[in-house]
Structure formats: structure tokens, C-alpha cells
N, C-alpha and C positions, 0 to 999 in steps of 0.2 A: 232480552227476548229468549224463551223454552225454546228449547229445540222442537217440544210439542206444536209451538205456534208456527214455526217457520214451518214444519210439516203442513200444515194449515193455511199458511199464509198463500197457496195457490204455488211456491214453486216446487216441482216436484223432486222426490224423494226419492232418490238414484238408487238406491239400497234397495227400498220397497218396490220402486216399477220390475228391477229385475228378478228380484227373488218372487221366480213364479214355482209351483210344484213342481213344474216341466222340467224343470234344471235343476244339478245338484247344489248343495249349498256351497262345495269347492269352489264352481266355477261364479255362483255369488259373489264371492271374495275374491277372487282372481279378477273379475268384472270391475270392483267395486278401486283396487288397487292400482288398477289401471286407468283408472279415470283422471286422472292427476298427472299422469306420463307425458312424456316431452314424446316429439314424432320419433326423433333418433332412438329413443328408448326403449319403444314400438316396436320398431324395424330392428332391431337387435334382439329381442323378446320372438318376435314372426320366426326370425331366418334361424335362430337356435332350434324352436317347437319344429319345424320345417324341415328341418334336419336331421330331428331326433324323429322325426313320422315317416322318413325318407330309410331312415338306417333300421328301425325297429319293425316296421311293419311289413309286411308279406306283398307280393307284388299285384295279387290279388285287393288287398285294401287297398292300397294306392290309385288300381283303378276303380276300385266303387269310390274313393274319393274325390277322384276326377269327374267321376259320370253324376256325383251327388252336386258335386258345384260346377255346374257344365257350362253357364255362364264366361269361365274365364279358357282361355285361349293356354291350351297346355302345350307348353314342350317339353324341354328334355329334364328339366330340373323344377321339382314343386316350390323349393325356395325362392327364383331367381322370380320365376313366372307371378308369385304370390306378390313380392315384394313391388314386382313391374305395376300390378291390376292395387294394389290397395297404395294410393298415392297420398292419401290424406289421413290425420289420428285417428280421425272414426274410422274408418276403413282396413285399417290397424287396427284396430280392437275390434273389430267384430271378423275378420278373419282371427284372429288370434282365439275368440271366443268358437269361431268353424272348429280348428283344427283342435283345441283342447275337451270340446264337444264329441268328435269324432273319433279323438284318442279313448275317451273315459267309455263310449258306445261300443268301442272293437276291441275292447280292452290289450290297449295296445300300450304294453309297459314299459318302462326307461327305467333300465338299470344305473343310480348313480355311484359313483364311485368315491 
């Protein structure tokens, strides 16, 4: 079977739902890489980005971050609290898509070494 058909065949195309113009193509493929990930891998992936949004960014972004996803119950650490509220993969990958969304929008850079 074409990869054309299985597009076709009615299940959808994980690639194509997400790659919408709304989004960069980065986070298409960060998206897409992720789909495949074990939970542990996730929550390893979460509490790193969580980290790196914690130490890099200004304390002003932190709270329009808070106040942007006001849904989750914030305390003293955006990592601990993140990993608390997303208990399952999906929820894990779409916080991980939050926070690398939020980075690329406030251009909030991670210097690697």
C-alpha cells in the first residue's frame, strides 16, 4: 500500500493535521518526533524545556505565562507544577508544544554550550 493511499484510506495524517500556517515548521517536527515517545521521555523533554523557560526568561514572561495558561494551579516552580497537571503523553506533548510555542513567540533563547 502508497503512503498516498493510507493518507486516503481515512486515518489521519499526523504530519498534515498539525502543520497548520499558525505554527512554525520547527515545532511541526518537534510535534511530529514526539509522537512516538514513551511518557518517561516526555516528562524528561517537559521538566528540561521548564527549566530552560525558568532560567532564561525574564520574570515578567513567566508571569504572562502563568496568566496565558491560567487553567493550571501555579506555585513556586513552573517545572514541578507542569509535570503535577500533564499526567498523561498527550498532555505531555501538548504542554511541551505550550512551552516551546511560548519560547519561539517571546523569543526566549537557550544558549547551548
Amino acid at each position: 500500500m502508497k503512503l498516498s493511499n493510507k493518507i486516503d484510506s481515512g486515518r489521519p495524517n499526523r504530519w498534515k493535521l498539525f502543520n497548520k500556517a499558525t505554527k512554525p515548521k520547527s515545532l511541526c517536527k518537534i510535534y511530529y518526533i514526539l509522537f512516538g515517545m514513551k511518557k518517561d521521555s516526555l516528562q524528561y523533554i517537559l521538566m528540561v524545556l521548564t527549566r530552560d523557560l525558568e532560567l532564561h526568561a525574564t520574570s515578567e514572561q513567566v508571569t504572562k505565562f502563568k496568566k496565558k495558561h491560567c487553567g493550571v494551579r501555579w506555585g513556586k516552580s513552573l517545572e514541578k507544577d507542569l509535570l503535577d497537571y500533564a499526567r498523561n503523553a498527550y498532555n505531555l506533548k501538548r504542554w511541551i508544544e505550550n512551552v516551546v510555542t511560548f519560547m519561539v513567540e517571546n523569543n526566549i533563547n537557550i544558549s547551548t554550550r
